[in-house]
Backbone bond lengths (Angstrom), bond angles and torsions (degrees), N, CA, C in turn:
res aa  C-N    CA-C-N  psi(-1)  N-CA   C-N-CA  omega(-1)  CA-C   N-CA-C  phi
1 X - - - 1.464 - - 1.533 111.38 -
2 X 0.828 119.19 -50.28 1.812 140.14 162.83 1.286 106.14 -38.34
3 X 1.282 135.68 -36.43 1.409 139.38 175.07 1.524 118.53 -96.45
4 X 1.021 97.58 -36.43 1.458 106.46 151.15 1.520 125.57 -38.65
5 X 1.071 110.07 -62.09 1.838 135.06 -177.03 1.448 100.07 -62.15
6 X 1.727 104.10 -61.12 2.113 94.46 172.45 1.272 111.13 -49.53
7 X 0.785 140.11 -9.33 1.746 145.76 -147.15 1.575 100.01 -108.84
8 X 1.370 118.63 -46.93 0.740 122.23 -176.79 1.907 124.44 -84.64
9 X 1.387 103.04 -38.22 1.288 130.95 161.11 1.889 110.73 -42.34
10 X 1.482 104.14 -57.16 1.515 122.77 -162.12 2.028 80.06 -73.11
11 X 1.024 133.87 -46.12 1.274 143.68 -169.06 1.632 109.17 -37.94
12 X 1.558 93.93 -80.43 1.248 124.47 164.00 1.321 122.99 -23.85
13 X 1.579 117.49 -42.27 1.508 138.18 -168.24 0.909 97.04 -131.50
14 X 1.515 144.45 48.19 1.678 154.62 118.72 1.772 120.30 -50.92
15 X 0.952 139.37 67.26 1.571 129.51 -164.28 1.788 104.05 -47.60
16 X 1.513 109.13 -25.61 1.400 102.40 -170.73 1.554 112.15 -51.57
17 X 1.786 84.61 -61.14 1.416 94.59 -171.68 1.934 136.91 -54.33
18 X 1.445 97.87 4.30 1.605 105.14 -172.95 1.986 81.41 -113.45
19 X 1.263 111.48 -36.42 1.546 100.48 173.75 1.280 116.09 -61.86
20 X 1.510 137.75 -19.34 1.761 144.34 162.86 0.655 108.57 -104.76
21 X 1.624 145.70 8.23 1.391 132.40 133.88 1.834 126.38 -49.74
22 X 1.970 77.01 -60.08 1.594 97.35 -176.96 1.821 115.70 -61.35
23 X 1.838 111.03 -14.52 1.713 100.08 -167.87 1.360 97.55 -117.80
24 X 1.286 118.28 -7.04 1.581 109.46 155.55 1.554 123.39 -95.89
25 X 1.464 115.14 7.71 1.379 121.99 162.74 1.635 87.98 -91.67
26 X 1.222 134.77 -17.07 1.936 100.42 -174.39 1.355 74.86 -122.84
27 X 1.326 159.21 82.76 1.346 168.01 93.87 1.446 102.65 -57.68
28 X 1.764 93.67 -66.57 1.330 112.99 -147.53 1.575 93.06 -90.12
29 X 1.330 141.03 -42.80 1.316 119.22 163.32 1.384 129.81 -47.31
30 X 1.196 110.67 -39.05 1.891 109.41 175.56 1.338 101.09 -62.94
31 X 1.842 135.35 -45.28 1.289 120.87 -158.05 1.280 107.38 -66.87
32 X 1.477 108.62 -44.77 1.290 99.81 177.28 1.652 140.27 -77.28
33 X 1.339 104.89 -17.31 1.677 128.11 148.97 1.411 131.65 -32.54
34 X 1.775 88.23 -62.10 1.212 104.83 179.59 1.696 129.45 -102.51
35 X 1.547 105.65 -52.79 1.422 110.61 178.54 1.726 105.67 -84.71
36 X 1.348 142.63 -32.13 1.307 134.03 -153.89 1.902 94.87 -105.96
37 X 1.290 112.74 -3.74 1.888 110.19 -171.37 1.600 95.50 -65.88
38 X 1.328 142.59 -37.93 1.122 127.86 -170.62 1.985 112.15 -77.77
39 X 1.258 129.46 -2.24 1.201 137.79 -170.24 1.392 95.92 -74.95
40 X 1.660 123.64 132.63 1.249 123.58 -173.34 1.452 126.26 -81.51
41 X 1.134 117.06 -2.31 2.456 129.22 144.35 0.954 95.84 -130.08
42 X 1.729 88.47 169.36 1.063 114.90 161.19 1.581 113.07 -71.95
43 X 1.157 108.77 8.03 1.713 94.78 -162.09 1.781 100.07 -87.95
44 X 1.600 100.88 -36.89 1.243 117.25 162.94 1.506 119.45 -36.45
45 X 1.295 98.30 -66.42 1.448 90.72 168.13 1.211 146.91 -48.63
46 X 1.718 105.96 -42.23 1.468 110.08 169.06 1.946 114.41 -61.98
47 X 0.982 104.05 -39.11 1.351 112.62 -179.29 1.712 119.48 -57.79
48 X 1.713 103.68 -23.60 1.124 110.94 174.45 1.405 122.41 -83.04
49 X 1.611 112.38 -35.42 1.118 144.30 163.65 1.936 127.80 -43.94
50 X 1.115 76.24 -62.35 1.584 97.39 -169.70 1.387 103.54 -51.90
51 X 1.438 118.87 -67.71 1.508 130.16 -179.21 1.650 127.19 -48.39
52 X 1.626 92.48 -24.01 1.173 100.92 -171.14 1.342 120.66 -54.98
53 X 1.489 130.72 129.44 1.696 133.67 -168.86 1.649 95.20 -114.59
54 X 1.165 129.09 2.82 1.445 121.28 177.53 1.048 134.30 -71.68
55 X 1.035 113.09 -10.92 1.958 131.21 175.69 1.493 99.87 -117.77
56 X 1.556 130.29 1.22 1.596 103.32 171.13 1.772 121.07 -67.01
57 X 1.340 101.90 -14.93 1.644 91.14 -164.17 2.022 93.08 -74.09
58 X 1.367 132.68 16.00 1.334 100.22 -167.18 2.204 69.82 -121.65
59 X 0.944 115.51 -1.75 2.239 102.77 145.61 0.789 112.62 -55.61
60 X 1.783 112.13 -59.19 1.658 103.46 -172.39 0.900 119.05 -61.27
61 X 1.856 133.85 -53.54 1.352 127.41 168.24 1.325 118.35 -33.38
62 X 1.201 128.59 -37.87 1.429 112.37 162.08 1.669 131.52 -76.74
63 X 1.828 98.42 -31.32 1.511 78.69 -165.75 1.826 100.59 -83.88
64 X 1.258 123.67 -8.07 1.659 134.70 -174.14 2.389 94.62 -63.45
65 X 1.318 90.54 -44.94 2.058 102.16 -165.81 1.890 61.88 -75.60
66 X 1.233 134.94 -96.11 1.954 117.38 -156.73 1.380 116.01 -14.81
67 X 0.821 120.54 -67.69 1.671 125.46 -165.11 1.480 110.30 -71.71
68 X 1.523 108.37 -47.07 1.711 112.17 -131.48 1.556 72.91 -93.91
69 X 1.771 145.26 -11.63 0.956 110.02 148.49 1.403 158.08 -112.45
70 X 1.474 96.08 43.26 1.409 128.39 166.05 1.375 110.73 -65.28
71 X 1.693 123.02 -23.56 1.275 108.08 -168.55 1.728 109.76 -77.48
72 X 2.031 93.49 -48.88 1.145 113.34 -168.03 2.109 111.03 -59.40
73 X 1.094 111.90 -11.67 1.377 121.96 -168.81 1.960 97.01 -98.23
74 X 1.215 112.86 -21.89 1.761 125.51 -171.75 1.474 95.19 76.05
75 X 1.326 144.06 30.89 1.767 127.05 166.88 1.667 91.62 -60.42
76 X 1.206 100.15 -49.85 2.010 87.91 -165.38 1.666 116.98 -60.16
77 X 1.200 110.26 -30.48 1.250 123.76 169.91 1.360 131.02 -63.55
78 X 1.467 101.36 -35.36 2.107 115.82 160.11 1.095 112.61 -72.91
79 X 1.476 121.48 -25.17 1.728 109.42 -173.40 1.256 112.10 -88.37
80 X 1.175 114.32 -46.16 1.701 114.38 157.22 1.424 123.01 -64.83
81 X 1.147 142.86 -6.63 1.410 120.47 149.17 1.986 109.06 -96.72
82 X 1.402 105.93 4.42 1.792 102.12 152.48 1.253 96.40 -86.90
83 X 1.409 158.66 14.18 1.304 129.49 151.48 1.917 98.53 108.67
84 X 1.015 129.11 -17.88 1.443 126.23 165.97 1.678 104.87 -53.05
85 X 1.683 117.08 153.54 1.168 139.39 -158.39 1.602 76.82 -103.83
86 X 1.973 86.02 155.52 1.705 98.32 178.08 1.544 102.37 -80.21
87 X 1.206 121.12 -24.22 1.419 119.50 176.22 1.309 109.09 -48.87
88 X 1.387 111.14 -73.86 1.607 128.33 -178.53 1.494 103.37 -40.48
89 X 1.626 138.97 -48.21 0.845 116.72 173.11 1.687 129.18 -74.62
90 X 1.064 116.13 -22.02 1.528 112.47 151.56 1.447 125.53 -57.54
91 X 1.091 123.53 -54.52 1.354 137.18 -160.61 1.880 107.82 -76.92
92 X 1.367 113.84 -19.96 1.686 130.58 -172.98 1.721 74.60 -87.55
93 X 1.447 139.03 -45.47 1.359 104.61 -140.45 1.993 89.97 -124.81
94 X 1.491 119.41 31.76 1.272 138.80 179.75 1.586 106.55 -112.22
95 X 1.621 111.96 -19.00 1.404 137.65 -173.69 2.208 99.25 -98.34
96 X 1.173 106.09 -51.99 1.545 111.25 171.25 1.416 109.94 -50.34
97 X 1.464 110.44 -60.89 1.331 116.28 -164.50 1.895 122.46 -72.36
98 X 1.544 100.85 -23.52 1.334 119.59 149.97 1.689 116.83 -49.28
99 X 1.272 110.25 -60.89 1.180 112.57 176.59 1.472 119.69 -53.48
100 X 1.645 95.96 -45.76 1.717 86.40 -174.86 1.700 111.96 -67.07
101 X 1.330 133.76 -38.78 1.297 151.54 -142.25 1.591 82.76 -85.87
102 X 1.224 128.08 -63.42 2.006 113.71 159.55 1.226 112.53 -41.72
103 X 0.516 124.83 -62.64 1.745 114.67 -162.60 1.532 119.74 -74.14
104 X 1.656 113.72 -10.56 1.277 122.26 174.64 1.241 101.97 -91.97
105 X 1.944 132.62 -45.78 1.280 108.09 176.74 1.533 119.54 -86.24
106 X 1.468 133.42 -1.11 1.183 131.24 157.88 1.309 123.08 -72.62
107 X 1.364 122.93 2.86 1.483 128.84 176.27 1.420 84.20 -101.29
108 X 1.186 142.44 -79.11 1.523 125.97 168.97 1.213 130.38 -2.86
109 X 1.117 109.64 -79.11 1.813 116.89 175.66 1.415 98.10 -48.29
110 X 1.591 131.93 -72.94 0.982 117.65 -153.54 1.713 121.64 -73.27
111 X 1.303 117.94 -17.46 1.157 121.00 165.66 1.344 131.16 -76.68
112 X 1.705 107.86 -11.06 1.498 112.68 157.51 1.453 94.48 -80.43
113 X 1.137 124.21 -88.39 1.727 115.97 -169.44 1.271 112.81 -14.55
114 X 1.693 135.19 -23.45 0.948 111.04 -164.28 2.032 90.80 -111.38
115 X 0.435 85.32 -26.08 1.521 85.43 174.49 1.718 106.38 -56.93
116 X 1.447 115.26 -53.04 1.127 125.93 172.27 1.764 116.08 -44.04
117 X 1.431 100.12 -38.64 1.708 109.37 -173.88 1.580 101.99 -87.75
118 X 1.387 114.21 11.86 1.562 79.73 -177.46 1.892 98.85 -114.43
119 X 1.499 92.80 -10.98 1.445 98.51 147.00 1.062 134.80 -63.12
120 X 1.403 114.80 -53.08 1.537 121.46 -173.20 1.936 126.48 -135.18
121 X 1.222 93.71 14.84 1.374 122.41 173.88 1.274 106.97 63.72
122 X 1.212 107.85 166.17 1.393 140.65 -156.55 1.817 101.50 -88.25
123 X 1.290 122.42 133.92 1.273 142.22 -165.35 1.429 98.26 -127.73
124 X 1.340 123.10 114.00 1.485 131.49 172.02 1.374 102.89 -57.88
125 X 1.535 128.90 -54.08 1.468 136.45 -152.99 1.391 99.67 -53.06
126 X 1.132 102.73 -18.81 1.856 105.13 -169.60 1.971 107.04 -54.77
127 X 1.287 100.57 -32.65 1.479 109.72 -176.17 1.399 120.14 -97.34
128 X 1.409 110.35 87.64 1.821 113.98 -157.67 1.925 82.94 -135.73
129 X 1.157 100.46 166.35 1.392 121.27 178.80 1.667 108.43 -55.69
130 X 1.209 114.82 -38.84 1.866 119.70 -162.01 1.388 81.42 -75.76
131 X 1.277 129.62 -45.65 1.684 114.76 -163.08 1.573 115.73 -72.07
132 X 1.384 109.80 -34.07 0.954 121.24 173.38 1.564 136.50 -77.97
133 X 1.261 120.56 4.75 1.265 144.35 161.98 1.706 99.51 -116.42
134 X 1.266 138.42 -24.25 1.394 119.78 145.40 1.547 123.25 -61.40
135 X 0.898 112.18 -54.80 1.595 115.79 170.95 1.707 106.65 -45.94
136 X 1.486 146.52 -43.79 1.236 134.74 -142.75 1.594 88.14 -112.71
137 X 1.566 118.94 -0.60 1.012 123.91 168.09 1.646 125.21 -90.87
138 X 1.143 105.28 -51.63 1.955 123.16 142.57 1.797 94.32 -13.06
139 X 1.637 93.61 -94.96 1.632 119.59 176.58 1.723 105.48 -8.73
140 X 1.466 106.72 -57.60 1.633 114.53 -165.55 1.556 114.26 -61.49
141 X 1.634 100.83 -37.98 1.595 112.93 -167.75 1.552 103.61 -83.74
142 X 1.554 127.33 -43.92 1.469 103.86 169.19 1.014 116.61 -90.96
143 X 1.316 145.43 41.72 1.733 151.42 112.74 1.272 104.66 -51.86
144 X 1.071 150.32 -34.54 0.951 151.64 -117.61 1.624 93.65 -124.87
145 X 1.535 101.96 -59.31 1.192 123.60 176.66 1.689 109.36 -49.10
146 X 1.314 95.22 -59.08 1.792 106.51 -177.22 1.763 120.09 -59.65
147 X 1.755 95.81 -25.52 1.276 100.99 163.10 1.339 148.93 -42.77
148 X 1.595 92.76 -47.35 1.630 113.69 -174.01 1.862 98.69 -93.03
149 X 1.543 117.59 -2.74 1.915 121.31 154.50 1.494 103.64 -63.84
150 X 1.608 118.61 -44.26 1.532 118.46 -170.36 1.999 104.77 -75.79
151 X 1.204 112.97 -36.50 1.186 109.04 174.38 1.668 104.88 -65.83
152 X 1.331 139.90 -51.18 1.533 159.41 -156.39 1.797 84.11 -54.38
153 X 1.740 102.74 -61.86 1.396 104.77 -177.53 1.429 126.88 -55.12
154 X 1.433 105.23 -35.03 1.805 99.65 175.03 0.901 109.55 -50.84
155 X 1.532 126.87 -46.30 1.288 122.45 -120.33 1.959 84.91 -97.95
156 X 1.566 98.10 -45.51 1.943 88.41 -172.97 1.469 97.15 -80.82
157 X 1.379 142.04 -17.13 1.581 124.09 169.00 1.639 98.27 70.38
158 X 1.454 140.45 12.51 1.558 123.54 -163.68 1.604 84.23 -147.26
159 X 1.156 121.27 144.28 1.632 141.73 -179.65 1.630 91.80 -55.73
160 X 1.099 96.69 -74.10 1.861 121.43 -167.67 1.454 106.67 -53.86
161 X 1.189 127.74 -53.74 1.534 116.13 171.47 1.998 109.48 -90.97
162 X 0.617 154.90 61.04 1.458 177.22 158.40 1.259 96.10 -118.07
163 X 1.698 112.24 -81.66 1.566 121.04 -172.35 1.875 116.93 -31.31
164 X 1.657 90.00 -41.03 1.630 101.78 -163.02 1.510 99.17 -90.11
165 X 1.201 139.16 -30.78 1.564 123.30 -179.73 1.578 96.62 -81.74
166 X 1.553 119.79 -26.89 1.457 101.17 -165.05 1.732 110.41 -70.16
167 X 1.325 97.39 -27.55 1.823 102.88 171.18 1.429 102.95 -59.32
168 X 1.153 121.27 -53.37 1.435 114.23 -149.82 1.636 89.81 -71.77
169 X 0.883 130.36 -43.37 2.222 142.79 -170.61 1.456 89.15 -62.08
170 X 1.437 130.31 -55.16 1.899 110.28 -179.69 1.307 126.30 -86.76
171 X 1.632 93.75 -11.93 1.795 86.22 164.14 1.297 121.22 -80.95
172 X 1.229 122.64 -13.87 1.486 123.79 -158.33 1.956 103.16 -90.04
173 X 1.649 82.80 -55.12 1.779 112.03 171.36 1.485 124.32 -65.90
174 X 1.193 115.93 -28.16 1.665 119.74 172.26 1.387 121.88 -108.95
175 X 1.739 110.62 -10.47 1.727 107.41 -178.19 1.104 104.77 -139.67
176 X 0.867 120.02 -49.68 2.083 129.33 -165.34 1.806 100.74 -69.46
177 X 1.523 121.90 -40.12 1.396 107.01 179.90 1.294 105.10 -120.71
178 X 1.413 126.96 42.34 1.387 129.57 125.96 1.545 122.71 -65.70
179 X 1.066 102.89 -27.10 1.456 118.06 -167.12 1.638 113.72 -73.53
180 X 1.578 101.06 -38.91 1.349 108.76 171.07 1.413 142.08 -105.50
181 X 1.430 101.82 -12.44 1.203 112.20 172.66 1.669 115.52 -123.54
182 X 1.416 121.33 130.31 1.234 116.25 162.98 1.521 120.69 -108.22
183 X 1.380 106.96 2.00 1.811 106.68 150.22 1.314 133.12 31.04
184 X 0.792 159.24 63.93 1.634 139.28 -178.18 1.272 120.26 -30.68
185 X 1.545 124.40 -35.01 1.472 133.94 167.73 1.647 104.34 -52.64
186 X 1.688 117.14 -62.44 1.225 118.14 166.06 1.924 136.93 -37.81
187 X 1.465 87.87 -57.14 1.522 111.37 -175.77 1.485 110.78 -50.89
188 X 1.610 97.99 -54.62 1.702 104.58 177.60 1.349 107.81 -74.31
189 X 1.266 157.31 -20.05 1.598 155.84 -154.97 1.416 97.03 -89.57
190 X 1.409 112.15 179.13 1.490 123.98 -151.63 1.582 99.67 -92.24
191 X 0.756 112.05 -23.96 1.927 120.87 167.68 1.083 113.08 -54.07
192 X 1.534 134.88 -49.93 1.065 133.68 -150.02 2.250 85.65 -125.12
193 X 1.596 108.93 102.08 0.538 91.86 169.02 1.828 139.75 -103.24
194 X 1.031 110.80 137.77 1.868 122.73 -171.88 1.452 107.80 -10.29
195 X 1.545 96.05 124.46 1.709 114.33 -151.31 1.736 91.75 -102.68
196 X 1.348 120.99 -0.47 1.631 104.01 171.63 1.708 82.18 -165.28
197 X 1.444 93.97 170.15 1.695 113.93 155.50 1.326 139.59 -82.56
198 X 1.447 116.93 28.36 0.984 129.02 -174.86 1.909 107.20 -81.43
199 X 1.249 110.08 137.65 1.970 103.23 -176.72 1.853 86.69 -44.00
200 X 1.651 118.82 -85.21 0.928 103.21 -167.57 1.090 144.14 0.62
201 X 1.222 122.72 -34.52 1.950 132.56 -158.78 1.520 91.51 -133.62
202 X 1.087 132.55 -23.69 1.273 120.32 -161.24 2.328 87.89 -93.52
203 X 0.931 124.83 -72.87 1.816 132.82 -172.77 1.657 80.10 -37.04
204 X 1.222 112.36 -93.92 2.155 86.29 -158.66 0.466 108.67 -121.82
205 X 1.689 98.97 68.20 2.255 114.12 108.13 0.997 116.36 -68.62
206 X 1.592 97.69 -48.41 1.928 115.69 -162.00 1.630 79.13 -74.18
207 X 1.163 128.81 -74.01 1.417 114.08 -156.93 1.717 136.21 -45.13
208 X 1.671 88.41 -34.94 1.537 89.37 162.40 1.806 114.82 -89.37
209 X 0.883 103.16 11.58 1.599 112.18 -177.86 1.788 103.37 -75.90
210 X 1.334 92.17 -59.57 1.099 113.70 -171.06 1.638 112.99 -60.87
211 X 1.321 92.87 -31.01 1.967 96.26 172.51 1.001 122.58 -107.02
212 X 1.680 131.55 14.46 0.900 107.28 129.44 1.767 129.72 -96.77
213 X 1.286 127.38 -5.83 1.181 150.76 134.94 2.577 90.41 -13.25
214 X 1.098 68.48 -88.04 1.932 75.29 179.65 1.705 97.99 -47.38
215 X 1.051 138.65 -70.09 1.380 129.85 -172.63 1.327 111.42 -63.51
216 X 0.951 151.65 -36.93 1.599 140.04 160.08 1.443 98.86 -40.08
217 X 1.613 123.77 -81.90 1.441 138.45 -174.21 1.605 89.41 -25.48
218 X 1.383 112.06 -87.59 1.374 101.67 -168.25 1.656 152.15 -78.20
219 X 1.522 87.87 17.75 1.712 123.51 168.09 1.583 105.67 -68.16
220 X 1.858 91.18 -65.25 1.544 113.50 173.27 1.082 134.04 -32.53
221 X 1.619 111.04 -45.79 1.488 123.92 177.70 1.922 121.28 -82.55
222 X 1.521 99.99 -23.29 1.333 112.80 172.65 1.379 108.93 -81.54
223 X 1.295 141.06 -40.37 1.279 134.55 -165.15 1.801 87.54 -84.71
224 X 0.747 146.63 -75.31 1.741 152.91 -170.89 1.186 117.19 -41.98
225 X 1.614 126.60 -36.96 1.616 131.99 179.30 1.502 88.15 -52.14
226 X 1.157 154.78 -58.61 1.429 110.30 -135.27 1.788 79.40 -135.18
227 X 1.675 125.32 49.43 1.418 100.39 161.87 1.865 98.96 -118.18
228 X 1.487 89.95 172.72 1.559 110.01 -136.76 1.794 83.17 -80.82
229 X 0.955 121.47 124.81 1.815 123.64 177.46 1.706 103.31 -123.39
230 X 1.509 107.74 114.21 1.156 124.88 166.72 1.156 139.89 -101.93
């Protein structure tokens, strides 16, 4: 719980993270302002929105600078010689970076929608149950996504190379092989996130979301148990 709270504390007092709050709220207000105002709903919009994986690599840029500079500062290095498990310290800051990676693409969506409404106003219907189990499904797959940034970080232990494989891992995984593959292996995986609310597409997303969510976690903890932290 105690690690938890730094986690949350260090969060709070991140400058990044209020700087990718603030440029994916005017991303996502201009798109929808400008390029999505002629789309005939709002429902359209969200649907266009939601899926969208084109702005995840600037999460990772943040959540890769969260973690990856815990090493260079020694936080990871004080908590383990206070006696905290290497798990616990992955898993306290696999829970942060979750958090941030919601709240960066739900400021997205909703700041296009709202950009969209001030063009063409705001539609209650937009908020029905199917969207809303699409949306917490979205939520599942870039956790998921942000996951394998917290594994990227164990493994390079350095701000600067974390930062640089985690770009190269969401460009490749969220834009570059959308482009070429429409797969079903692909389509359903955490990269490609769920293109409607239909059960079909929505059960395994979340389900493979969720496993790889578990395989990052426990990639993370196997590659890190036995490296040398100074």
């Amino acid at each position: 719980m105690n690690q938890l709270k730094i986690e949350f504390y260090k969060l709070k007092t991140f400058p990044l993270f209020y700087v990718m709050i603030l440029l994916l709220a005017t991303i996502g207000f201009s798109y929808g302002f400008m390029m999505l105002a002629k789309m005939p709903d709002i429902g359209s919009v969200f649907s266009e929105v939601v899926c969208d994986t084109s702005l995840v690599i600037l999460v990772s840029v943040a959540a890769s600078w969260f973690v990856g500079a815990d090493f260079g500062n020694r936080t990871v290095t004080n908590e383990l010689k206070l006696g905290y498990s290497r798990f616990s310290v992955i898993a306290v800051r696999a829970v942060a970076v979750c958090i941030v990676s919601v709240i960066l693409h739900f400021t997205y969506i909703v700041s296009t929608i709202i950009g969209y409404s001030v063009v063409n106003g705001f539609d209650a219907a937009l908020i029905c149950r199917e969207n809303v189990f699409w949306l917490f499904t979205v939520f599942l797959q870039i956790m998921a996504v942000e996951s394998g940034v917290v594994m990227i970080c164990f493994v390079m232990r350095k701000a600067a190379g974390a930062i640089s494989v985690s770009l190269v891992y969401t460009l490749v995984s969220c834009n570059i092989l959308r482009s070429f593959t429409d797969a079903d292996a692909f389509t359903f995986s955490c990269f490609c996130f769920a293109k409607s609310s239909a059960a079909g597409q929505l059960i395994p997303c979340a389900v493979s979301a969720a496993a790889m969510i578990a395989m990052f976690l426990f990639a993370s903890a196997f590659l890190f148990r036995k490296a040398d932290i100074r």
